[in-house]
C-alpha positions in Angstrom: 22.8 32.7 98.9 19.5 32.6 96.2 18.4 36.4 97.8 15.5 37.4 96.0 17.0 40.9 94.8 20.4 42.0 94.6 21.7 45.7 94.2 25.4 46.2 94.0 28.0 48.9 93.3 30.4 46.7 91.9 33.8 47.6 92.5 37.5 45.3 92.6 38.2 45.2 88.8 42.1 45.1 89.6 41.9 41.2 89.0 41.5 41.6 85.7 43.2 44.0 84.7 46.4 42.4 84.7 45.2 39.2 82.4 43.9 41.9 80.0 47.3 43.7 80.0 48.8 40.4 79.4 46.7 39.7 76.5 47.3 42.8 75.1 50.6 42.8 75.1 50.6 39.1 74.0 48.1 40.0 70.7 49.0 43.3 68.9 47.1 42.3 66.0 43.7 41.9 68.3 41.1 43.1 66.6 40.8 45.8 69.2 44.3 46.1 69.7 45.1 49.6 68.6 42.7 50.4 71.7 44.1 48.0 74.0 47.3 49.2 73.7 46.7 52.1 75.3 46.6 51.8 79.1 43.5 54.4 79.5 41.1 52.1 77.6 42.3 49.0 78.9 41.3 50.3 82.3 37.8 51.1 80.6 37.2 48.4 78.8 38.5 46.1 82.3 35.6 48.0 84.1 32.8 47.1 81.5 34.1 43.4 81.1 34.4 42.9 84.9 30.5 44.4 85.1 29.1 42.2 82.2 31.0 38.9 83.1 29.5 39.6 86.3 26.0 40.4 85.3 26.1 37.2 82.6 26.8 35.3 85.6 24.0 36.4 87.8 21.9 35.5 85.0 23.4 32.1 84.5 22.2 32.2 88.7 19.2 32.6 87.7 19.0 36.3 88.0 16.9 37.3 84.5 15.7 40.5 85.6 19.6 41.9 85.5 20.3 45.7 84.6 23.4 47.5 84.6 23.4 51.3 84.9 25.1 54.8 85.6 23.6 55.7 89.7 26.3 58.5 90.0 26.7 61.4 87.4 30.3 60.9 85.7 31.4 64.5 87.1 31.8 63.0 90.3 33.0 59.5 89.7 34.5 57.5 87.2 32.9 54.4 88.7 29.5 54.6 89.0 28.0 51.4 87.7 25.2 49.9 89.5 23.7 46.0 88.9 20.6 45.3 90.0 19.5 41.4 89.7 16.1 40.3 90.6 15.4 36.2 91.2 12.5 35.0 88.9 11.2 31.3 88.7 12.2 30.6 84.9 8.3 30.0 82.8 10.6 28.0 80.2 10.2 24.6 79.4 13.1 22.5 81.0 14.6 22.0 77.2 14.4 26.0 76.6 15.6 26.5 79.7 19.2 24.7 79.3 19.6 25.9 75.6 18.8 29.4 77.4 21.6 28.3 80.1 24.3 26.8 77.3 23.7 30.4 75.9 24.6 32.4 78.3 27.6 30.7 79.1 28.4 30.4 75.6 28.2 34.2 75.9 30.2 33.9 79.1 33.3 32.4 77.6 33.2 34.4 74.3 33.5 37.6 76.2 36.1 36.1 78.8 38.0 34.9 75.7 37.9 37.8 74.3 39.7 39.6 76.5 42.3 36.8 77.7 40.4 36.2 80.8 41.2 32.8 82.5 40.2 33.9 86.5 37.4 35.7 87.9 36.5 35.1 91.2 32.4 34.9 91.0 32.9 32.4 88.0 35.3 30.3 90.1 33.1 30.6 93.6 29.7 30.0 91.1 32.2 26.7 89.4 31.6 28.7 86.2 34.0 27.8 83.4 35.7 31.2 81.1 36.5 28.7 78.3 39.7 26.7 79.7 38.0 23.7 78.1 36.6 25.2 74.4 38.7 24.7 71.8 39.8 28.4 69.6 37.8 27.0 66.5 34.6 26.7 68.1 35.0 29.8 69.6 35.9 31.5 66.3 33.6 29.7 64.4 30.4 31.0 66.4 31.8 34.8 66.6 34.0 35.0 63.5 36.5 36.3 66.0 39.7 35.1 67.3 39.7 34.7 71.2 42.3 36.7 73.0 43.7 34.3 75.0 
């Protein structure tokens, strides 16, 4: 609700996880495949995608100030990312400003694509798109990579 400063322990990355296990099954030849195929690093790599899709979308909020970081020393938890977002009033022109914005979601949908992702709940509540409407090519043309889904 456009707080000034928000500070979270994400947590909840189980809704992605299955998309990302669908993928991976679905892709064997992904160019990260020979990790995702093991269910240890899918895990992983579903906590860091669910804590940067996030992140990208607070900035996309206009959250610029966004950091993501370890709070809790790994001994104790495996899950011990932290986001802090801080509001700013943007000092770019309105033309910077939405090349800034088609940026960050370009960003958005790369990494959501990457990973098969079609759902994520902030996106949907925020009426962010994860690339439902980009075509493959123009996806693979910008990153040279092949999306996921």
């Amino acid at each position: 609700h456009n707080a000034d400063l928000i500070i979270t322990a994400p947590c909840c990355q189980h809704e992605l996880r299955p998309q990302i296990d669908v993928h991976a099954r679905e892709n064997p030849n992904h160019p990260l495949g020979e990790m995702l195929r093991h269910s240890i690093y899918r895990e992983r790599f579903t906590e860091m995608t669910t804590d940067a899709l996030r992140a990208t979308l607070l900035e996309i909020a206009g959250y610029e100030s966004t950091n993501v970081f370890e709070f809790i020393g790994s001994e104790h938890t495996a899950k011990n990312s932290m986001i802090t977002a801080t509001k700013v009033k943007s000092s770019r022109s309105k033309k910077r400003q939405h090349a800034w914005l088609q940026e960050r979601r370009s960003k958005l949908i790369e990494l959501a694509q990457m990973y098969g992702i079609k759902r994520q709940r902030l996106a949907t509540l925020m009426g962010e798109s994860l690339g439902h409407d980009v075509t493959s090519s123009s996806t693979s043309s910008r990153t040279g990579m092949v999306p996921l889904n």
